[in-house]
MIDOSE-1310 file (N, C-alpha, C; in nm, 2 decimals, decimal comma, always signed):
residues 168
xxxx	+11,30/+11,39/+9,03/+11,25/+11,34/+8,90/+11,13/+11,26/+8,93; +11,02/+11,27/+8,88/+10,85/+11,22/+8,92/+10,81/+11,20/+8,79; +10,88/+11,12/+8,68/+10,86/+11,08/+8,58/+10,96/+11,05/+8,46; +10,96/+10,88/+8,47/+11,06/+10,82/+8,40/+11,02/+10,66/+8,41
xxxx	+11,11/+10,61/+8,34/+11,05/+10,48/+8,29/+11,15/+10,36/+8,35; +11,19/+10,29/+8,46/+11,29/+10,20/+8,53/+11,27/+10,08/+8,41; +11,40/+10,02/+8,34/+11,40/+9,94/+8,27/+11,50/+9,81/+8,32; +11,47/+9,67/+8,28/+11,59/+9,56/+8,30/+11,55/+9,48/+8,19
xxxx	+11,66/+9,41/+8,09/+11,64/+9,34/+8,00/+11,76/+9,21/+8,04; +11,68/+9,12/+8,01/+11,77/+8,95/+8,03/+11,81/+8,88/+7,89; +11,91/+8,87/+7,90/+12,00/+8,77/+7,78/+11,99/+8,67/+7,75; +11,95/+8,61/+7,61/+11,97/+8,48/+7,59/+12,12/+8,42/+7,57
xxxx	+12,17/+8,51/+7,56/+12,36/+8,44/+7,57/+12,40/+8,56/+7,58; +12,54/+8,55/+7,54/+12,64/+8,67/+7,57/+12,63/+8,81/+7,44; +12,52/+8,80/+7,40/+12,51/+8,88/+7,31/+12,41/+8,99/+7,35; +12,48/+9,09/+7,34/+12,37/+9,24/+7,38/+12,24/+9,21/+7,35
xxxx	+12,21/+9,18/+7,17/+12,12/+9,20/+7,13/+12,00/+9,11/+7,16; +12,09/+8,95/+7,23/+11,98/+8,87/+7,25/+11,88/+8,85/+7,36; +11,82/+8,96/+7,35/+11,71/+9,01/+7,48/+11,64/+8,90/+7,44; +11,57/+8,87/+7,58/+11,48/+8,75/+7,58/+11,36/+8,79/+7,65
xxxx	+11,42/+8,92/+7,78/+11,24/+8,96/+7,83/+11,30/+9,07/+7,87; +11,20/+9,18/+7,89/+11,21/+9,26/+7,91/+11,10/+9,34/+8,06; +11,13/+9,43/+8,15/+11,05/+9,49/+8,19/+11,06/+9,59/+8,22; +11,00/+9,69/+8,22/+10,96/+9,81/+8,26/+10,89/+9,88/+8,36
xxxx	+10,89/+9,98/+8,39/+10,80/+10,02/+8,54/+10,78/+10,18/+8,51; +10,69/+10,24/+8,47/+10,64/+10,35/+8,40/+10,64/+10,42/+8,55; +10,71/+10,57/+8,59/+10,67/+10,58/+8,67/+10,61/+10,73/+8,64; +10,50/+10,76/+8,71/+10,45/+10,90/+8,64/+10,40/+11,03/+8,77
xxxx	+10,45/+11,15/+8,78/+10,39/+11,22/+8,93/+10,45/+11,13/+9,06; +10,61/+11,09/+9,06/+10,60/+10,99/+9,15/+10,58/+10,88/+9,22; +10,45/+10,80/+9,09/+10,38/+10,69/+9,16/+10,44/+10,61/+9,02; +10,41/+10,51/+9,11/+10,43/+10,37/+9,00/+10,28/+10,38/+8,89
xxxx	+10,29/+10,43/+8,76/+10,17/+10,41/+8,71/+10,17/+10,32/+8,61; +10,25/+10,21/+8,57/+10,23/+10,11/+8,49/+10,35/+10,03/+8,46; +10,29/+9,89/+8,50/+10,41/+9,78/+8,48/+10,41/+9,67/+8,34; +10,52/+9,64/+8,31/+10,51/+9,60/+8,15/+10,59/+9,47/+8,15
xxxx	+10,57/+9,39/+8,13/+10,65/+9,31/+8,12/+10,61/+9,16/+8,04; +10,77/+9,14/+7,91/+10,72/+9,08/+7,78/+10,85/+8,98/+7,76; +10,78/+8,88/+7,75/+10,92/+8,79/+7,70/+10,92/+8,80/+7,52; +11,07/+8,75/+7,51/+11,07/+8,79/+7,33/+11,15/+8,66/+7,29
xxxx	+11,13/+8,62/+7,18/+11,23/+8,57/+7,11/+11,36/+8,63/+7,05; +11,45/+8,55/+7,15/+11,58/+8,63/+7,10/+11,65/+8,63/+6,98; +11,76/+8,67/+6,95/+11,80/+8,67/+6,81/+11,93/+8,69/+6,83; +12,06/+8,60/+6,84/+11,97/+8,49/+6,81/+11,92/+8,42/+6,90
xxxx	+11,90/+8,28/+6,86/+11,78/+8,20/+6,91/+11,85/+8,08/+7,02; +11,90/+8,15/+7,06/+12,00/+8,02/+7,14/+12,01/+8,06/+7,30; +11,99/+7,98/+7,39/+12,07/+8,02/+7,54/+12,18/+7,94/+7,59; +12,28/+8,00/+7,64/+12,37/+7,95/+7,66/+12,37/+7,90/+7,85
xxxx	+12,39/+7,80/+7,88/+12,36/+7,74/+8,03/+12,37/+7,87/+8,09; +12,48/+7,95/+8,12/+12,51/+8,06/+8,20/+12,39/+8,14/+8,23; +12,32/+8,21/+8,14/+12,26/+8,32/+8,15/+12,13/+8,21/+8,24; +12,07/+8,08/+8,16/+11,91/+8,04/+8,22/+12,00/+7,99/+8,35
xxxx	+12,10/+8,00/+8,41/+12,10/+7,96/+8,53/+12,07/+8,11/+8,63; +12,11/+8,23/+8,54/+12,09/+8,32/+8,59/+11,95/+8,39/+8,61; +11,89/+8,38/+8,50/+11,75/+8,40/+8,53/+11,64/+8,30/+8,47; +11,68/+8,13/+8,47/+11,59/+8,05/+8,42/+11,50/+8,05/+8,32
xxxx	+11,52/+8,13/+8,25/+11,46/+8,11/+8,09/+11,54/+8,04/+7,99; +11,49/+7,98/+7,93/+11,52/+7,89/+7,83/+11,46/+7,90/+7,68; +11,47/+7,83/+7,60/+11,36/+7,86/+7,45/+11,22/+7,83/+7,53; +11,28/+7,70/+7,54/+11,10/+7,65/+7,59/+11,01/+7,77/+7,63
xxxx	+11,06/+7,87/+7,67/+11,02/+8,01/+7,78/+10,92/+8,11/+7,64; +11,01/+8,10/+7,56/+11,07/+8,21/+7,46/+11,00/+8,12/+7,30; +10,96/+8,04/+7,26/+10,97/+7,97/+7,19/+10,88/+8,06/+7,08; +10,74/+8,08/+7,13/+10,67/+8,08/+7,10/+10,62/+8,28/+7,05
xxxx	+10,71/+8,33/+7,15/+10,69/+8,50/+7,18/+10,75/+8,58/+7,06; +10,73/+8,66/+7,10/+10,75/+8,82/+6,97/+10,84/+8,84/+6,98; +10,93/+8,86/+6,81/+11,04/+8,93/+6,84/+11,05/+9,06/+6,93; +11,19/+9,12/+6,91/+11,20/+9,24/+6,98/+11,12/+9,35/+6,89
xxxx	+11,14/+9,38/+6,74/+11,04/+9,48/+6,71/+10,90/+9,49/+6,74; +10,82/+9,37/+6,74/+10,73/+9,37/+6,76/+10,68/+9,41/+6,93; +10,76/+9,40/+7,03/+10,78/+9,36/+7,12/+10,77/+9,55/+7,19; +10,88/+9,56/+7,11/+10,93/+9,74/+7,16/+10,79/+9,84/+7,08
xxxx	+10,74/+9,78/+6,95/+10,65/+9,85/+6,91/+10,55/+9,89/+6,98; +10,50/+9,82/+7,09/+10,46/+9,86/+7,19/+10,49/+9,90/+7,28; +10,59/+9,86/+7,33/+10,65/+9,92/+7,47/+10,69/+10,09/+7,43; +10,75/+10,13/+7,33/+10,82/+10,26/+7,31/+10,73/+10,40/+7,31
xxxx	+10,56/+10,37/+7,25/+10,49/+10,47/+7,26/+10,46/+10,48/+7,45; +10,46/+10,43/+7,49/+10,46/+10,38/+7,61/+10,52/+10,48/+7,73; +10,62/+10,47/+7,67/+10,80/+10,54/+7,77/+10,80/+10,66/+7,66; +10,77/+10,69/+7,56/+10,80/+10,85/+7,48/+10,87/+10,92/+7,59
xxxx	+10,94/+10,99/+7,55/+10,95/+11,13/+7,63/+11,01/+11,12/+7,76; +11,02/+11,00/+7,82/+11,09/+10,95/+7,97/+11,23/+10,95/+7,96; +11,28/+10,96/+8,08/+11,43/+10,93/+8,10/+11,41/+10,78/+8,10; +11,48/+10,73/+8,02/+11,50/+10,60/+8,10/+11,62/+10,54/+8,24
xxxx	+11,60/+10,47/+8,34/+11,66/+10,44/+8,43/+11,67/+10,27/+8,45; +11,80/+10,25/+8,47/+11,84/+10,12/+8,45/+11,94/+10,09/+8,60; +11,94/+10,02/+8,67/+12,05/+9,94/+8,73/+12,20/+9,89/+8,69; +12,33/+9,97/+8,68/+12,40/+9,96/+8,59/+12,35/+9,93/+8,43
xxxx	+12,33/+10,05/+8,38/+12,25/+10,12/+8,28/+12,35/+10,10/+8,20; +12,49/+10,09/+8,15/+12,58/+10,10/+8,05/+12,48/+9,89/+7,98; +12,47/+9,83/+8,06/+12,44/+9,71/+8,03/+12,28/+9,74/+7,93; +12,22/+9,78/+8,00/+12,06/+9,81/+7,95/+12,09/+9,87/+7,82
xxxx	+12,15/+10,04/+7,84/+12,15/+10,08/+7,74/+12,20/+10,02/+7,58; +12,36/+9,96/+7,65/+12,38/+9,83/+7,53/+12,27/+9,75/+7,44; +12,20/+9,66/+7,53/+12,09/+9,57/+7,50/+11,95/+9,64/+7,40; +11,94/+9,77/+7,44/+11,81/+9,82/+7,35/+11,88/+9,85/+7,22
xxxx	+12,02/+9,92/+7,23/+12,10/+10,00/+7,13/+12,13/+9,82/+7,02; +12,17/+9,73/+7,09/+12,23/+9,61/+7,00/+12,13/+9,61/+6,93; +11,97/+9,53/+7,02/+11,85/+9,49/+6,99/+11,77/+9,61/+6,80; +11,78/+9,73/+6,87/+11,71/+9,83/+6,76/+11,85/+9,78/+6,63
xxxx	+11,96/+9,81/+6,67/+12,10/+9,78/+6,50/+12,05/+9,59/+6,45; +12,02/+9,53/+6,54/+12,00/+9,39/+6,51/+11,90/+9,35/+6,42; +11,77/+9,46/+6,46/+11,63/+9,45/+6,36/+11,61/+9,62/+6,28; +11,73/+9,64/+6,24/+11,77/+9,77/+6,17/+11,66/+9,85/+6,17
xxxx	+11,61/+9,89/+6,35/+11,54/+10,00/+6,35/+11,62/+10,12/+6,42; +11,56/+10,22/+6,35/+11,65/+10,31/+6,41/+11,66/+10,36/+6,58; +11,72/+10,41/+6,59/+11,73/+10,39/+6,76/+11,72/+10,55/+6,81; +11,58/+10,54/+6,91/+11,55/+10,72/+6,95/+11,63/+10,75/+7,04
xxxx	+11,71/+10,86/+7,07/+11,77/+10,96/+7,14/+11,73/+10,91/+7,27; +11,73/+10,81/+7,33/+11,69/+10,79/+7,52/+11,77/+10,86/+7,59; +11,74/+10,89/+7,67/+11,83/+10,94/+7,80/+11,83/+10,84/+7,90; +11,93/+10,81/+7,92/+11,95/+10,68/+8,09/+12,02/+10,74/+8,19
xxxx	+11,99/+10,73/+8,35/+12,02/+10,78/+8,39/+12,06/+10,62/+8,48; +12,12/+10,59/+8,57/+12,22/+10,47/+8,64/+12,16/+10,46/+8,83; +12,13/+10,40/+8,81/+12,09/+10,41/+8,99/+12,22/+10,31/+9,01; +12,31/+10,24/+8,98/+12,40/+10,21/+9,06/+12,52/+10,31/+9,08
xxxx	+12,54/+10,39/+8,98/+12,62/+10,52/+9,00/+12,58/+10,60/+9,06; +12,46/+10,64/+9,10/+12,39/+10,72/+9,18/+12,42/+10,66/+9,31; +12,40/+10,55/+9,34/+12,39/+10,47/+9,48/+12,54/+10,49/+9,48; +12,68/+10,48/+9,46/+12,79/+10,44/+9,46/+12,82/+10,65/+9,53
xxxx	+12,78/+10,69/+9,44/+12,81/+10,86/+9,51/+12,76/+10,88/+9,62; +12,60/+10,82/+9,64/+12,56/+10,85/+9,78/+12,52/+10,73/+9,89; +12,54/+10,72/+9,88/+12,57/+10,56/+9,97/+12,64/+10,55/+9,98; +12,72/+10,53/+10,09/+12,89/+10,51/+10,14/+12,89/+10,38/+10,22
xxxx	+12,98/+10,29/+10,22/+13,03/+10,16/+10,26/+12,94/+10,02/+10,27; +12,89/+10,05/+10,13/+12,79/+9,92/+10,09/+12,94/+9,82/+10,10; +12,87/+9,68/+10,12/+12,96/+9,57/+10,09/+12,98/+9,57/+9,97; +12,86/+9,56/+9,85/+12,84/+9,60/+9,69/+12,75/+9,68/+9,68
xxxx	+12,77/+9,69/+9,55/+12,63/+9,78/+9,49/+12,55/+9,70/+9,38; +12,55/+9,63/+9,39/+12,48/+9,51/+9,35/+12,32/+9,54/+9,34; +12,22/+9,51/+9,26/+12,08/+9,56/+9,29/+12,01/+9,51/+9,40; +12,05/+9,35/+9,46/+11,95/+9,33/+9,57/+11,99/+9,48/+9,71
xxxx	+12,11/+9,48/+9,71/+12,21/+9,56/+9,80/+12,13/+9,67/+9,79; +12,12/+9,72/+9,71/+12,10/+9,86/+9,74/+11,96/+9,89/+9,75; +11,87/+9,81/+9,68/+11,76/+9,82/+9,66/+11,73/+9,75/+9,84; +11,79/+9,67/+9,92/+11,78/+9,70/+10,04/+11,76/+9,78/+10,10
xxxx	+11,94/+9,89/+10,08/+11,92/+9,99/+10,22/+11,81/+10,07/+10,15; +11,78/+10,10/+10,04/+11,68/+10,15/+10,00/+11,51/+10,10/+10,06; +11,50/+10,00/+10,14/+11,40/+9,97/+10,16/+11,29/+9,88/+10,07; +11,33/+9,82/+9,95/+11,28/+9,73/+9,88/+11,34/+9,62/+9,89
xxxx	+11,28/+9,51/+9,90/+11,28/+9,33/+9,91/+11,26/+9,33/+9,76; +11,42/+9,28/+9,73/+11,36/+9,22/+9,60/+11,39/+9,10/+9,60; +11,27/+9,02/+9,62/+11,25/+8,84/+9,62/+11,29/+8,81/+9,53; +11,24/+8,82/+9,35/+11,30/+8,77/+9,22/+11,39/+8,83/+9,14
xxxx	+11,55/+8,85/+9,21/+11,64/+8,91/+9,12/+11,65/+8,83/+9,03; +11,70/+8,91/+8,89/+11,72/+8,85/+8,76/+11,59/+8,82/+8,68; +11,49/+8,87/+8,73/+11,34/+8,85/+8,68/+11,30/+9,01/+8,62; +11,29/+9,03/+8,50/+11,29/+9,19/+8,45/+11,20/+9,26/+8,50
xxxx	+11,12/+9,19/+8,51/+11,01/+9,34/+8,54/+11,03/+9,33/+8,73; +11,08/+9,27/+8,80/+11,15/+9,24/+8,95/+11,26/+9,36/+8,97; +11,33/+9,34/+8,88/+11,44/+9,43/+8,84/+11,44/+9,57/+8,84; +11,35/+9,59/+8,72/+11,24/+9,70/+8,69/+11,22/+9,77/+8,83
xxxx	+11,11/+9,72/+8,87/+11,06/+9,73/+8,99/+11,13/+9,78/+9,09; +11,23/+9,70/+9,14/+11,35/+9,75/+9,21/+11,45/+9,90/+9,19; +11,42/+9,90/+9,09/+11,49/+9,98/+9,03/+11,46/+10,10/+9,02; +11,33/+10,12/+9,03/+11,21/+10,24/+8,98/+11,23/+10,28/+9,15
xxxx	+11,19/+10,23/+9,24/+11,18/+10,23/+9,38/+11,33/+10,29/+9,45; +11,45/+10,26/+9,39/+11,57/+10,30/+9,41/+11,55/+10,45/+9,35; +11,52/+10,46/+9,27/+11,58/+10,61/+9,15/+11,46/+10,70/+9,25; +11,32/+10,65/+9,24/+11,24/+10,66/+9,31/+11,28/+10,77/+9,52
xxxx	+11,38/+10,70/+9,59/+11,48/+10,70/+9,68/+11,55/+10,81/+9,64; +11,65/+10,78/+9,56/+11,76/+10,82/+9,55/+11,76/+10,99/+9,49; +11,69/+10,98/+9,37/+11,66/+11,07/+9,30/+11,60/+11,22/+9,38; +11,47/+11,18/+9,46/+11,45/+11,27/+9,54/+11,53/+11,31/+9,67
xxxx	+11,66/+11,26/+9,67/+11,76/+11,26/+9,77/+11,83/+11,37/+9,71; +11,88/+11,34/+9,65/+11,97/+11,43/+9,53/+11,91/+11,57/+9,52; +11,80/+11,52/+9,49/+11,71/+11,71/+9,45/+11,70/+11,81/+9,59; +11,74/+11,76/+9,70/+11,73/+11,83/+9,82/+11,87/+11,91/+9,84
């Protein structure tokens, strides 16, 4: 696969919907051809200590930024037509699917495909499968876990790995 879109979205609390940033990593012929990454005002409007201990955003962060429609209005022409790929993807895919029913837009047909399920079939005797982990044996250093378009990144680089592993 030499074209798809590696996605990670971070929470303002425990609610799918309340994406707070988002990033992306456009990959096109193989190569990384475009990195995206948007903080939003979530919805709701609240962080609960848990999540800014997990990835240090706060309002203060968010206070000022785009909601999610405005937010995806751009990102979506963007990714058309890509698979999207997520790091434990049942989470991601939740978060876009909450986010589009929350601002009653309707929500396009994506395809997600899981690099931790992928890693979990072919990778045998990780301690976890966690994304710094794997994005390891995979050969990426990811310095800023929990940072989306970091995530993203890591992520794109794994499927990137893995993906062409599979196809052989």
């Amino acid at each position: 696969m030499d074209d798809f879109a590696a996605i990670d979205f971070e929470t303002a609390n425990r609610e799918r919907g309340s994406v707070c940033s988002v990033g992306v990593v456009v990959v096109r012929g193989g190569e990384i051809a475009e990195r995206i990454y948007r903080l939003i005002r979530p919805r709701p409007d609240y962080y609960s200590a848990w999540t800014t201990r997990i990835h240090g955003l706060s309002r203060l962060d968010t206070d000022g930024a785009p909601d999610f429609r405005e937010v995806w209005s751009d990102i979506a022409p963007r990714i058309e037509g890509l698979t999207l790929v997520a790091h434990n993807s049942p989470f991601d895919e939740g978060c876009l699917r909450a986010a589009h029913a929350l601002f009653d837009m309707p929500y396009p047909d994506y395809r997600f495909l899981c690099t931790c399920r992928t890693a979990r079939r072919m990778i045998r005797g990780l301690p976890d499968y966690r994304l710094p982990t794997v994005a390891s044996v995979c050969g990426y250093d990811l310095a800023n876990h929990h940072h989306a378009l970091a995530d993203a990144e890591a992520c794109a680089w794994i499927a990137l790995r893995l993906f062409s592993e599979q196809g052989k």
